[in-house]
Chimera marker file (.cmm) of the C-alpha trace (Angstrom):
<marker_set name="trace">
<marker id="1" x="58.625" y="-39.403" z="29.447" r="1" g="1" b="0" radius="0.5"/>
<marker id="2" x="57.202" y="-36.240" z="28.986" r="1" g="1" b="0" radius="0.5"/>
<marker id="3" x="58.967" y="-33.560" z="26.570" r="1" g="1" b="0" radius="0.5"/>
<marker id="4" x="59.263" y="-30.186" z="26.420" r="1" g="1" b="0" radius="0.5"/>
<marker id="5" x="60.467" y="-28.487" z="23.543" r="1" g="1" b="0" radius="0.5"/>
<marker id="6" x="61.408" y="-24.415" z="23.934" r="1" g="1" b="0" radius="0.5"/>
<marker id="7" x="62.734" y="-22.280" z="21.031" r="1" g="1" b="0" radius="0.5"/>
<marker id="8" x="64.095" y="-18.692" z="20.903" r="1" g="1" b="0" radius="0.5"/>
<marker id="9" x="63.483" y="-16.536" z="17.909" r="1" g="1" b="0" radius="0.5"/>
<marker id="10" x="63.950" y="-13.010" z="16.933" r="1" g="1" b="0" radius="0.5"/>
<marker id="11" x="61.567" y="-10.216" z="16.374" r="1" g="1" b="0" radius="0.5"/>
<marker id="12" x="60.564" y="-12.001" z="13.332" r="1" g="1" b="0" radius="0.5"/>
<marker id="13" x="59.526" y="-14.985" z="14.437" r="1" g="1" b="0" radius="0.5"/>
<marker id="14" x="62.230" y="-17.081" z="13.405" r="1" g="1" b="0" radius="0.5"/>
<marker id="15" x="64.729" y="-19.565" z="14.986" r="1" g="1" b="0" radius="0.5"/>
<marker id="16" x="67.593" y="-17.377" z="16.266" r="1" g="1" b="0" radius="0.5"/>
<marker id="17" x="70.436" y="-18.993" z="18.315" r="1" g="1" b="0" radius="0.5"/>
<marker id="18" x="71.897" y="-15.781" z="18.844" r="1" g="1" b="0" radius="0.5"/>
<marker id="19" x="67.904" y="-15.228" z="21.320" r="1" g="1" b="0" radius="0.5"/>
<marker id="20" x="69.762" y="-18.370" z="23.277" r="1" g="1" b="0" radius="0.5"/>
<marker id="21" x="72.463" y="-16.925" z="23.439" r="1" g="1" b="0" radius="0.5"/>
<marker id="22" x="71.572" y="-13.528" z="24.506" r="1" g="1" b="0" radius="0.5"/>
<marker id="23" x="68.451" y="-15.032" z="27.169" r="1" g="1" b="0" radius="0.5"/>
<marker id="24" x="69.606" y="-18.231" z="27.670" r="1" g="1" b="0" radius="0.5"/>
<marker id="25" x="67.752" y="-21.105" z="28.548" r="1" g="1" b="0" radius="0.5"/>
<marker id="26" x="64.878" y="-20.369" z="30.488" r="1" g="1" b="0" radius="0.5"/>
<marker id="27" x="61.684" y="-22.062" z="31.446" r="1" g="1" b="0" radius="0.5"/>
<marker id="28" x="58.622" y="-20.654" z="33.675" r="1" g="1" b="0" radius="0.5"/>
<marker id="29" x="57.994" y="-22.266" z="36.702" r="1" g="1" b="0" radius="0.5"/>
<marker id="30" x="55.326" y="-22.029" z="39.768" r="1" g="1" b="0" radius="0.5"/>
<marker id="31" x="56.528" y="-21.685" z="43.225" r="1" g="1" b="0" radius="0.5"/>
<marker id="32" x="54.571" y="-23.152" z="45.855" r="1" g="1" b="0" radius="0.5"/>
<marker id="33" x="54.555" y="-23.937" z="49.526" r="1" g="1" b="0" radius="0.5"/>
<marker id="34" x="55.738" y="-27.650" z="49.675" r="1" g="1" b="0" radius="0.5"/>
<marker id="35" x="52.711" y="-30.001" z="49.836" r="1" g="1" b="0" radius="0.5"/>
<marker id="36" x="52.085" y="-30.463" z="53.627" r="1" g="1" b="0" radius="0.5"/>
<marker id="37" x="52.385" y="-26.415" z="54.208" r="1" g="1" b="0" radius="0.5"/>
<marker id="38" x="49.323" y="-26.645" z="51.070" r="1" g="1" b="0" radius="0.5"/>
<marker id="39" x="47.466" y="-29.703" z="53.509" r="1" g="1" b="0" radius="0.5"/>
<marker id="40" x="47.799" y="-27.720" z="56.347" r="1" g="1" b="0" radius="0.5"/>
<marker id="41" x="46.657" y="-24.350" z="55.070" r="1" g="1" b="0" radius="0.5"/>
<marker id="42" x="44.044" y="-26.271" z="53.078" r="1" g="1" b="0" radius="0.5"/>
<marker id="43" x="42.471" y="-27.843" z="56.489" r="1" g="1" b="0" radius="0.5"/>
<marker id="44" x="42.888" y="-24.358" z="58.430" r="1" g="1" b="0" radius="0.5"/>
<marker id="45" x="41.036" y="-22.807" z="55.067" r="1" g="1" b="0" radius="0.5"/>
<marker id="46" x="44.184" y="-20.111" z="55.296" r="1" g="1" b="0" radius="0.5"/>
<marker id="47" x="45.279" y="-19.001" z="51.869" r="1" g="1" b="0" radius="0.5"/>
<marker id="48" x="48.929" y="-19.284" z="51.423" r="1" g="1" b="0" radius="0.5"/>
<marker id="49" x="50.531" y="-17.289" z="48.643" r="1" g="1" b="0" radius="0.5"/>
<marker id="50" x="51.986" y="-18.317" z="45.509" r="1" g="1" b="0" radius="0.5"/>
<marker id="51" x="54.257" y="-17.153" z="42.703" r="1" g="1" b="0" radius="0.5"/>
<marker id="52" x="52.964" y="-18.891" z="39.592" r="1" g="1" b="0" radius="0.5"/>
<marker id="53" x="54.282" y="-17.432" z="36.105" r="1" g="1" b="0" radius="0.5"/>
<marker id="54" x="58.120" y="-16.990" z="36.697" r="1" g="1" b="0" radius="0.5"/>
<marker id="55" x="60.862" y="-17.008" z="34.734" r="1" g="1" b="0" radius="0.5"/>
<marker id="56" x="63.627" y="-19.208" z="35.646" r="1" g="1" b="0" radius="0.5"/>
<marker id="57" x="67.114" y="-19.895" z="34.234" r="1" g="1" b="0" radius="0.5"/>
<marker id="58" x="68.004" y="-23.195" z="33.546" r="1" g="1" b="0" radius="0.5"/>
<marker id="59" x="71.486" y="-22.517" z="35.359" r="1" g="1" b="0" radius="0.5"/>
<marker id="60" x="74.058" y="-25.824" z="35.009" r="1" g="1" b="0" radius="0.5"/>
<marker id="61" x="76.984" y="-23.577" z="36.570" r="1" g="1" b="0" radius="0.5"/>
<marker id="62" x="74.892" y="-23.769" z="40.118" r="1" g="1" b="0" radius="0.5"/>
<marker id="63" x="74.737" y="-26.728" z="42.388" r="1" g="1" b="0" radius="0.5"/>
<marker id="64" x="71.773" y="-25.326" z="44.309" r="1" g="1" b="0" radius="0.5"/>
<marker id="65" x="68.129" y="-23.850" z="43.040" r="1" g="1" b="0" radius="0.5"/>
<marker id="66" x="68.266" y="-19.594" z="44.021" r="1" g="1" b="0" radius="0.5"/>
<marker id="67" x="64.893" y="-18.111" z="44.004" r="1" g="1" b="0" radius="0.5"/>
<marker id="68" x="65.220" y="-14.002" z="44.104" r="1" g="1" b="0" radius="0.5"/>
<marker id="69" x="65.371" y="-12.744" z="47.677" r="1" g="1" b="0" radius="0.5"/>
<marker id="70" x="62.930" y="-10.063" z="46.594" r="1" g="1" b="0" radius="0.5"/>
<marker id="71" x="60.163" y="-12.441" z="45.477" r="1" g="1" b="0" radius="0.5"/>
<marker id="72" x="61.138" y="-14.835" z="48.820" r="1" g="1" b="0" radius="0.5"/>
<marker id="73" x="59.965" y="-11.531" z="51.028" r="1" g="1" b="0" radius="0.5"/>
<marker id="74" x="56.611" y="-11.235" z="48.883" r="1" g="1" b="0" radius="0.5"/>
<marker id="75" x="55.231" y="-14.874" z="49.551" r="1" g="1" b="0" radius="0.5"/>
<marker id="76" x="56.384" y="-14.630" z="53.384" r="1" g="1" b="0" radius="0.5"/>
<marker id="77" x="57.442" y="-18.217" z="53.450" r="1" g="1" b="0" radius="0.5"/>
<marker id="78" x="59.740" y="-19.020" z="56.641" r="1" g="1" b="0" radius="0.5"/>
<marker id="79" x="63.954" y="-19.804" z="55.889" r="1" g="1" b="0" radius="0.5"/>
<marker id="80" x="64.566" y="-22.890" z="57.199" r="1" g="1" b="0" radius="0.5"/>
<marker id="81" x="67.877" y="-22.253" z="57.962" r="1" g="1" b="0" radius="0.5"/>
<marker id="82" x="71.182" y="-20.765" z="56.788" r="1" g="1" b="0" radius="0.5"/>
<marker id="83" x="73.649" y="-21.539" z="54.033" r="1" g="1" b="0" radius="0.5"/>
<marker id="84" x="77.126" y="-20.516" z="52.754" r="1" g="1" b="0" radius="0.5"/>
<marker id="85" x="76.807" y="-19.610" z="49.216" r="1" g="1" b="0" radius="0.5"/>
<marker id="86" x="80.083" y="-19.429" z="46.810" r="1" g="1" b="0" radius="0.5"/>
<marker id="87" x="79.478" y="-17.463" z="43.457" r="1" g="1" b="0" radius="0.5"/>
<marker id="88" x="81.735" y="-15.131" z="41.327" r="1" g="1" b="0" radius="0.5"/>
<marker id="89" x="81.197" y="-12.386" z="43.339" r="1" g="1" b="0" radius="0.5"/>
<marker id="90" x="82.397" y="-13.977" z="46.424" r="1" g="1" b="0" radius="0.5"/>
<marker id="91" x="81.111" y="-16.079" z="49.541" r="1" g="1" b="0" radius="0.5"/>
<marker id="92" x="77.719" y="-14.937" z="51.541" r="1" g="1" b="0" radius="0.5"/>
<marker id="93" x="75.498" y="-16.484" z="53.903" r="1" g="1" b="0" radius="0.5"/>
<marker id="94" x="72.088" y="-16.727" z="52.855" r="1" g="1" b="0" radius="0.5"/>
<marker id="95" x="68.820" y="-18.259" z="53.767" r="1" g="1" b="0" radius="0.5"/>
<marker id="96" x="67.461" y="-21.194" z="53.140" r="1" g="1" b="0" radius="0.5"/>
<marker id="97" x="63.869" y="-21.949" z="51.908" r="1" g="1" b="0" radius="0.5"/>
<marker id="98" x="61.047" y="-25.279" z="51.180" r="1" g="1" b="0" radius="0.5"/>
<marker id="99" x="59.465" y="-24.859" z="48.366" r="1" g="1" b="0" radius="0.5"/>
<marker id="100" x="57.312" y="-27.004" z="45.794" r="1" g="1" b="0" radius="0.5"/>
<marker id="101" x="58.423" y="-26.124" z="42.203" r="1" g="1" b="0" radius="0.5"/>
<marker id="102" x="56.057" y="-26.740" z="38.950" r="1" g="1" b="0" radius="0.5"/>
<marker id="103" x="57.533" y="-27.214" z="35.682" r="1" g="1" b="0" radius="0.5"/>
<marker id="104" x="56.520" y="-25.407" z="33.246" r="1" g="1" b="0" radius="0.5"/>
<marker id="105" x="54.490" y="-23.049" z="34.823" r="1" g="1" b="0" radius="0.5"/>
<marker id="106" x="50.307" y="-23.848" z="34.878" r="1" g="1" b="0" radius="0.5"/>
<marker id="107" x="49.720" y="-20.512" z="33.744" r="1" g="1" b="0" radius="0.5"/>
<marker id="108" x="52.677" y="-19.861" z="31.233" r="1" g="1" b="0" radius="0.5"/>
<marker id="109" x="51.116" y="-19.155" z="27.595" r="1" g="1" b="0" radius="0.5"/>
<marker id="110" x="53.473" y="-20.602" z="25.494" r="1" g="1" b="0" radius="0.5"/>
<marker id="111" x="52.547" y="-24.461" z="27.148" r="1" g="1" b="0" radius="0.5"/>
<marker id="112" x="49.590" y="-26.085" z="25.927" r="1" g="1" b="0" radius="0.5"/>
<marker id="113" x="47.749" y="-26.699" z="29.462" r="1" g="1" b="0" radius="0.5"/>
<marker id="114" x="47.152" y="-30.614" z="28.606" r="1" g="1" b="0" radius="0.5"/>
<marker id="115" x="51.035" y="-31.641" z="28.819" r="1" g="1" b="0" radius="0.5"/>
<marker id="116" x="52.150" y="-32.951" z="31.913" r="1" g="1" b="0" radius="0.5"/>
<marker id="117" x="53.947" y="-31.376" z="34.222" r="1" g="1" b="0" radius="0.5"/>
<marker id="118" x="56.971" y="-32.069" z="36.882" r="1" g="1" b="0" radius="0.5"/>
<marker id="119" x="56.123" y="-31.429" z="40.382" r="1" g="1" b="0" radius="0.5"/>
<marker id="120" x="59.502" y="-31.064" z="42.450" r="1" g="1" b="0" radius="0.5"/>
<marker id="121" x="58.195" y="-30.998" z="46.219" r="1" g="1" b="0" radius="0.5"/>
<marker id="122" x="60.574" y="-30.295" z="49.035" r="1" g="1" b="0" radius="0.5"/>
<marker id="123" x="63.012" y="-28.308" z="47.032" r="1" g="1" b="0" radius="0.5"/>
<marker id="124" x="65.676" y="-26.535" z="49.332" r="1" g="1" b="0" radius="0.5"/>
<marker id="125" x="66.128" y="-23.114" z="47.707" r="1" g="1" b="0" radius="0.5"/>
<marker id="126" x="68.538" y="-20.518" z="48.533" r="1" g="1" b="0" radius="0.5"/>
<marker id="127" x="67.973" y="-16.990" z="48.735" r="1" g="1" b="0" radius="0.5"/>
<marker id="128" x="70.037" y="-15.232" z="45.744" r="1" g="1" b="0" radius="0.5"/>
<marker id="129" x="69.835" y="-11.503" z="44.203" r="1" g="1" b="0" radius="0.5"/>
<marker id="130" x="68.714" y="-11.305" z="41.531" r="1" g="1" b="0" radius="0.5"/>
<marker id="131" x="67.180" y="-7.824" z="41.380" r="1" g="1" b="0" radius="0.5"/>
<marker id="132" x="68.523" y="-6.533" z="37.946" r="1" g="1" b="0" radius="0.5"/>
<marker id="133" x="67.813" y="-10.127" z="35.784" r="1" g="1" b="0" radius="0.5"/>
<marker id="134" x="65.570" y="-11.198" z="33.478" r="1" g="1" b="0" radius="0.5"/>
<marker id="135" x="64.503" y="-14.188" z="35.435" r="1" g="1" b="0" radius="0.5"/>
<marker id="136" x="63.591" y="-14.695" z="39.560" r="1" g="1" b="0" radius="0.5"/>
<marker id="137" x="64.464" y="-18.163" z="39.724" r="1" g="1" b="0" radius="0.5"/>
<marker id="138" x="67.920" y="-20.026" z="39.062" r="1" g="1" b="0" radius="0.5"/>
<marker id="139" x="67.118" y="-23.399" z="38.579" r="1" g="1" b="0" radius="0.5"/>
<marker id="140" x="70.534" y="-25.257" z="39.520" r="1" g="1" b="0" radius="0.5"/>
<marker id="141" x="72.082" y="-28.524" z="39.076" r="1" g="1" b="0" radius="0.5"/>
<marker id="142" x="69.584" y="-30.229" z="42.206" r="1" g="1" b="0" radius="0.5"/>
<marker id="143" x="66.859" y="-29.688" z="39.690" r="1" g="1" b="0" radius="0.5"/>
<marker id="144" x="68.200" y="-30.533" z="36.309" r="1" g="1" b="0" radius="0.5"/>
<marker id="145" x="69.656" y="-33.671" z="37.432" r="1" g="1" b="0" radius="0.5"/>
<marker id="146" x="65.939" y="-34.813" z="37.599" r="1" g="1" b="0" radius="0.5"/>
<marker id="147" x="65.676" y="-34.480" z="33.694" r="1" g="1" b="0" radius="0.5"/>
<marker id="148" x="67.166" y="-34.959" z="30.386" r="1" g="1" b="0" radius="0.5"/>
<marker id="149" x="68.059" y="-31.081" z="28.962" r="1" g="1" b="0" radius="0.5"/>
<marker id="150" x="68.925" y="-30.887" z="25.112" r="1" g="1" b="0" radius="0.5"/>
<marker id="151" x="70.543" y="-27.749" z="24.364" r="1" g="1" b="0" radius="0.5"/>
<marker id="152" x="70.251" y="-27.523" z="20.496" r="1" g="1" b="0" radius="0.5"/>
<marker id="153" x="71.983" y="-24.343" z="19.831" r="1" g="1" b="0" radius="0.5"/>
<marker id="154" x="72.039" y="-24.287" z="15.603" r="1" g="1" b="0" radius="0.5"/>
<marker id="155" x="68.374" y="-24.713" z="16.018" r="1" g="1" b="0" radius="0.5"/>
<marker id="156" x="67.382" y="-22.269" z="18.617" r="1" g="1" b="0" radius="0.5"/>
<marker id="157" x="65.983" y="-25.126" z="20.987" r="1" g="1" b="0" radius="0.5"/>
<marker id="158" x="65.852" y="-26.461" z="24.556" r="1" g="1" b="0" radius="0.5"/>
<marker id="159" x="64.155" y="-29.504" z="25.250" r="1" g="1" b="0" radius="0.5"/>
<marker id="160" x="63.545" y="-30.852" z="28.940" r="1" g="1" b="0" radius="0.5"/>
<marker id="161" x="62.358" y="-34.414" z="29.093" r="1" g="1" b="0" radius="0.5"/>
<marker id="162" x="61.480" y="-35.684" z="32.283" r="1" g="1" b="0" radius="0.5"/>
<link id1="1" id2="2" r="1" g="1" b="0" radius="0.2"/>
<link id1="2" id2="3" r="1" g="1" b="0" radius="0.2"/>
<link id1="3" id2="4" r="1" g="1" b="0" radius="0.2"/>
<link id1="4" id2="5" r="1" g="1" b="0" radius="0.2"/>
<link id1="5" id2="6" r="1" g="1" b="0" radius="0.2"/>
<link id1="6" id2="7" r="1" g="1" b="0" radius="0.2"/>
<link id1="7" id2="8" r="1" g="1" b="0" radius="0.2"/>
<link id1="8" id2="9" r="1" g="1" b="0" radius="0.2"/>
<link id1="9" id2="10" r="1" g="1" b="0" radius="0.2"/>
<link id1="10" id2="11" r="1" g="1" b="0" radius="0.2"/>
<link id1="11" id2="12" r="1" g="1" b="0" radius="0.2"/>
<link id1="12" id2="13" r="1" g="1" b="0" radius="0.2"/>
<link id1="13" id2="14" r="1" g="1" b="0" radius="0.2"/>
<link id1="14" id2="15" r="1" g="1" b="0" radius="0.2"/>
<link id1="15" id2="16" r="1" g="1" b="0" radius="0.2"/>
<link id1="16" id2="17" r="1" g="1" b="0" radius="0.2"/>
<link id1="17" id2="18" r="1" g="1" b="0" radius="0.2"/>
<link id1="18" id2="19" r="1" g="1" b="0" radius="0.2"/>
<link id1="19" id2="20" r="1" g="1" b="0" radius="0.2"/>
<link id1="20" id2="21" r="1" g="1" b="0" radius="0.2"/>
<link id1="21" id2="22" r="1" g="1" b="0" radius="0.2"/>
<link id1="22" id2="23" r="1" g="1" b="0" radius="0.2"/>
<link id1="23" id2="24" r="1" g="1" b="0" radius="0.2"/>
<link id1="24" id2="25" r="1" g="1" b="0" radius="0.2"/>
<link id1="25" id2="26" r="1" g="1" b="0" radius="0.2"/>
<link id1="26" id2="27" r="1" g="1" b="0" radius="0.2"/>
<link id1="27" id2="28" r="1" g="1" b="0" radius="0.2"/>
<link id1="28" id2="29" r="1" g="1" b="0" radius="0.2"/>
<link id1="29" id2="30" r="1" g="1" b="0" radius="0.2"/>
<link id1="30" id2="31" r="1" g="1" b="0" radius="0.2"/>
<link id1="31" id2="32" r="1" g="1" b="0" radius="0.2"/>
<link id1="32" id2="33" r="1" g="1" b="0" radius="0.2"/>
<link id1="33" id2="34" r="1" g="1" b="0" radius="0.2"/>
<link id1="34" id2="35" r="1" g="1" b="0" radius="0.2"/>
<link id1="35" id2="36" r="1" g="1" b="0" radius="0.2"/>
<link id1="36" id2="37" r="1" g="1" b="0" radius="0.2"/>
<link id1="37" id2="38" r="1" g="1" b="0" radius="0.2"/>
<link id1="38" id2="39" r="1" g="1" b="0" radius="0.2"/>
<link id1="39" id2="40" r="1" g="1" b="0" radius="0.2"/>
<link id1="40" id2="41" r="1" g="1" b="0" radius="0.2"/>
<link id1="41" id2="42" r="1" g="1" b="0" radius="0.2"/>
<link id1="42" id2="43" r="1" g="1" b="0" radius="0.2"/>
<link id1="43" id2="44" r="1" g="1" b="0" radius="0.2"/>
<link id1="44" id2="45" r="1" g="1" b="0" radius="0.2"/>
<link id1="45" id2="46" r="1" g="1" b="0" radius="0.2"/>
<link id1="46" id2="47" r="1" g="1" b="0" radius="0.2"/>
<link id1="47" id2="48" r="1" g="1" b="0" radius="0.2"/>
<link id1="48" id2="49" r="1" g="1" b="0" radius="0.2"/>
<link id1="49" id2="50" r="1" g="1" b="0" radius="0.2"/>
<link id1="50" id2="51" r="1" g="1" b="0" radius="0.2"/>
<link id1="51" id2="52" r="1" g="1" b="0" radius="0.2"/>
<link id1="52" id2="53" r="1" g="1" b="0" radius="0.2"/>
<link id1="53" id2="54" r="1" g="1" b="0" radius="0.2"/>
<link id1="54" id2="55" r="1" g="1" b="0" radius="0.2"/>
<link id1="55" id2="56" r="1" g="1" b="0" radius="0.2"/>
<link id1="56" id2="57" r="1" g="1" b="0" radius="0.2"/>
<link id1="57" id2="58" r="1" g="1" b="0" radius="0.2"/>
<link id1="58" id2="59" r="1" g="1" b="0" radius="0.2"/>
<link id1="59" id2="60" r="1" g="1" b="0" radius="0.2"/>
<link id1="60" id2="61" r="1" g="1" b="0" radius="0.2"/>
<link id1="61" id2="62" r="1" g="1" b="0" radius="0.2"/>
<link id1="62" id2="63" r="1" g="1" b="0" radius="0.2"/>
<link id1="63" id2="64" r="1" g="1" b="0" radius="0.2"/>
<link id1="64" id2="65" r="1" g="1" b="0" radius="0.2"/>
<link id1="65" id2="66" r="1" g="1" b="0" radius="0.2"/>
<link id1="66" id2="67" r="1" g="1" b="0" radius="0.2"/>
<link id1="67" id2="68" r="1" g="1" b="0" radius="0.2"/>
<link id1="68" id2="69" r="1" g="1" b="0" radius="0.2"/>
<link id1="69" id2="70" r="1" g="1" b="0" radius="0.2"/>
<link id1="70" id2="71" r="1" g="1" b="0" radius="0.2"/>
<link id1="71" id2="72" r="1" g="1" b="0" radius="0.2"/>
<link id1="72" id2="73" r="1" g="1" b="0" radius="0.2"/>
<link id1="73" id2="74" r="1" g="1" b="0" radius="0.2"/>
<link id1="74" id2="75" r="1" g="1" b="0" radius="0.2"/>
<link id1="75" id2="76" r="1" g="1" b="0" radius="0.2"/>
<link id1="76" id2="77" r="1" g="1" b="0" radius="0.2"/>
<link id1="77" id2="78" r="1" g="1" b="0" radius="0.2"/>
<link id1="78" id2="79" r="1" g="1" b="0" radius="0.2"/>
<link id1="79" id2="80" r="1" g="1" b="0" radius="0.2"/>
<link id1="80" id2="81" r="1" g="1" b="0" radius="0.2"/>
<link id1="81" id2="82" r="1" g="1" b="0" radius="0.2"/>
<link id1="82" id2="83" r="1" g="1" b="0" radius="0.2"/>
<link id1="83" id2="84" r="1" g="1" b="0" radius="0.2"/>
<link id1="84" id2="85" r="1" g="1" b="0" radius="0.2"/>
<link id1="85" id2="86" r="1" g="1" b="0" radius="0.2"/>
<link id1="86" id2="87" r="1" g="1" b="0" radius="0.2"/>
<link id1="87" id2="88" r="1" g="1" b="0" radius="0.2"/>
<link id1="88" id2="89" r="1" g="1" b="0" radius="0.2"/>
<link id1="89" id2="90" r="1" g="1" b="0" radius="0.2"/>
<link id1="90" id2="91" r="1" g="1" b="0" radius="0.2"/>
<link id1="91" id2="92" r="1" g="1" b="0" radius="0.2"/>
<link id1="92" id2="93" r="1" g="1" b="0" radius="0.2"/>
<link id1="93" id2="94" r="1" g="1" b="0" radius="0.2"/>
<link id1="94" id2="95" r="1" g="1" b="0" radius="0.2"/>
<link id1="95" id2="96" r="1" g="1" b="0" radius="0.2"/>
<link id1="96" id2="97" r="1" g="1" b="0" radius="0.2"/>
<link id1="97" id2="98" r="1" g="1" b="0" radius="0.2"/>
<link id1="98" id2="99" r="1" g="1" b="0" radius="0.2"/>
<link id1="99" id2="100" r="1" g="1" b="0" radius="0.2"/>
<link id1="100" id2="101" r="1" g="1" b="0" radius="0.2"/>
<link id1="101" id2="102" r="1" g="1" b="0" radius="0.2"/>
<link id1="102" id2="103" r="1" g="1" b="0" radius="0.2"/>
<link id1="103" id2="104" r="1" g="1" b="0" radius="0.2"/>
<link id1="104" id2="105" r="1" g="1" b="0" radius="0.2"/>
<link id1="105" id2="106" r="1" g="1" b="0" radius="0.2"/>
<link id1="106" id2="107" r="1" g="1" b="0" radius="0.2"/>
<link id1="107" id2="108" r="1" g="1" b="0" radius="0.2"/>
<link id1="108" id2="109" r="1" g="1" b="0" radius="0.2"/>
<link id1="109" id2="110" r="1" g="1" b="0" radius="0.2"/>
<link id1="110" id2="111" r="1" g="1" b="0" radius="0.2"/>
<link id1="111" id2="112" r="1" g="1" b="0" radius="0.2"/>
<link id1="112" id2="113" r="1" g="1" b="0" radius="0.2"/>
<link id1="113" id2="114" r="1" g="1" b="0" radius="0.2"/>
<link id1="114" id2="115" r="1" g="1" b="0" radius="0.2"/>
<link id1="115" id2="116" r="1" g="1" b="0" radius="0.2"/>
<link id1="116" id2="117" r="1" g="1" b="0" radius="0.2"/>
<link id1="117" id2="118" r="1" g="1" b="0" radius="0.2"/>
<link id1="118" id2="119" r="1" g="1" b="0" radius="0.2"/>
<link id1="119" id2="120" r="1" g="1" b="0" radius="0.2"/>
<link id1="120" id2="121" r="1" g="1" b="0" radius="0.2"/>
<link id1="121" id2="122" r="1" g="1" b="0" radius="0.2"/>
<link id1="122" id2="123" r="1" g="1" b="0" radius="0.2"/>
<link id1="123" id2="124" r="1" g="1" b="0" radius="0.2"/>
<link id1="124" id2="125" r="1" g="1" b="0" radius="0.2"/>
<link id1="125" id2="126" r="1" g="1" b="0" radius="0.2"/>
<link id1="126" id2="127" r="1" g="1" b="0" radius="0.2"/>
<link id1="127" id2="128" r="1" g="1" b="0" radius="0.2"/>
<link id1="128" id2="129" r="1" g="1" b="0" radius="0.2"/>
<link id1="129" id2="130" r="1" g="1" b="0" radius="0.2"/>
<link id1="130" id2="131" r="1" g="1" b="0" radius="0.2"/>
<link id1="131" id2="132" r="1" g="1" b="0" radius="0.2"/>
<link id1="132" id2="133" r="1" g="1" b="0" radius="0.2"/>
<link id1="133" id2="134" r="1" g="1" b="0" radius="0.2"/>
<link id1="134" id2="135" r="1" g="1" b="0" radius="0.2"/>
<link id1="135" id2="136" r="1" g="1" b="0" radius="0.2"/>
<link id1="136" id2="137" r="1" g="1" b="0" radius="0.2"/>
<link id1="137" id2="138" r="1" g="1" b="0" radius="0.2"/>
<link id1="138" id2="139" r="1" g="1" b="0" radius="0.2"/>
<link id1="139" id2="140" r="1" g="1" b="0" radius="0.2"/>
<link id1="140" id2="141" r="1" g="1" b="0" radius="0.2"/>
<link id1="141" id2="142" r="1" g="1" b="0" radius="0.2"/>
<link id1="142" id2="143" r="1" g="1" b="0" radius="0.2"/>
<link id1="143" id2="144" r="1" g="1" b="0" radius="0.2"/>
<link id1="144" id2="145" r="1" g="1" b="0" radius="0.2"/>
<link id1="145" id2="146" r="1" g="1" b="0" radius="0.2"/>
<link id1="146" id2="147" r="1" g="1" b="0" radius="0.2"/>
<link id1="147" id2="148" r="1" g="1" b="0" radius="0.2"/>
<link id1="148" id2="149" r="1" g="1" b="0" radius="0.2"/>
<link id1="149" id2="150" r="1" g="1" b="0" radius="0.2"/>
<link id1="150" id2="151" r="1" g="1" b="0" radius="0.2"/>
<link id1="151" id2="152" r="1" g="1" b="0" radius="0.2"/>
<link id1="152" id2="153" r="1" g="1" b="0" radius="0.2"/>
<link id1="153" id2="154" r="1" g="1" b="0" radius="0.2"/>
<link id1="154" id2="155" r="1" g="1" b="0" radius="0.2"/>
<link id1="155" id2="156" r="1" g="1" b="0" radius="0.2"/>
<link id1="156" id2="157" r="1" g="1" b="0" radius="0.2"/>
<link id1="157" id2="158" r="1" g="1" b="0" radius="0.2"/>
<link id1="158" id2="159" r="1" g="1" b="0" radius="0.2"/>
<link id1="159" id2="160" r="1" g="1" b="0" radius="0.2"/>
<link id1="160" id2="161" r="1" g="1" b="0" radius="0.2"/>
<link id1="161" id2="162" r="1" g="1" b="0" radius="0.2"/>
</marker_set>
C-alpha cells in the first residue's frame, strides 16, 4: 500500500498543528478527462485540456467530490447531467461532471515523482463554488472511502495510504 505522508508547518519550518488547523487537510490532485475521453482524443490526435497542480481539500463532511465551477468552464468538459446538492448554505441544482482524478498531483513539488500514485477514473464530480477558497477541488467522502486517511493533529500530519 502506498503512503503518503503531508505535514503543515509555520513560517519557520516547523510542525504546526495550528497550519492544519487553519488550511486543513489538503492534497494536490490532477484532473483529467476520464480514460476513454483520453483514447478517443488520443486516436483523433485532438488535445483535450487538463488541470494538473490543484489544490484539493480532503473534505469528510461531503458525500460527493465538488470541483470549482470556475475551473469546470476552463477545461470545457461536458455535465453529464444534473444533481441536487444540500450544503450549509442551502439546496441548489448543479451539474454533474466525468472526470479522472490523480493523487497527488504529477507535477506537485512537494511529492517525490517516483511514489506511486492513485488513479480514480470515472469520478462523478459536482459543480460547487468555490471562488473565494484556497483550494478548487473538494475531495468528498466517494473518494476517501478508497483510502486509509490518518489525521495526526499533535504532529502536524496527514497521511493517505491507499
Amino acid at each position: 500500500m502506498p503512503v503518503i505522508n503531508m505535514s503543515y508547518h509555520s513560517s519557520q519550518r516547523q510542525f504546526d498543528p495550528q497550519a492544519l488547523i487553519a488550511m486543513g487537510p489538503q492534497i494536490r490532485v490532477d484532473v483529467l478527462p476520464p480514460s476513454i475521453v483520453q483514447k478517443w482524443a488520443k486516436n483523433q490526435n485532438i488535445n483535450v485540456p487538463t488541470a494538473p497542480n490543484q489544490a484539493a481539500l480532503l473534505d469528510t463532511g461531503a458525500s460527493v467530490t465538488g470541483i470549482d465551477e470556475d475551473l469546470l468552464k476552463k477545461l470545457n468538459y461536458p455535465p453529464i447531467g444534473t444533481a441536487n446538492l444540500s450544503s450549509p448554505s442551502g439546496s441548489s441544482q448543479t451539474l454533474v461532471y466525468v472526470v479522472m482524478l490523480v493523487i497527488p498531483s504529477r507535477s506537485a513539488h512537494n511529492f517525490p515523482t517516483n511514489i506511486p500514485r492513485i488513479r480514480i477514473d470515472n469520478v462523478r464530480a459536482v459543480s460547487v463554488k468555490l471562488t473565494n477558497k484556497p483550494y478548487k477541488i473538494l475531495l468528498g467522502r466517494d473518494i476517501i472511502s478508497k483510502m486509509v486517511m490518518i489525521y495526526n493533529g499533535p504532529q502536524a500530519v496527514i497521511t493517505l495510504g491507499y
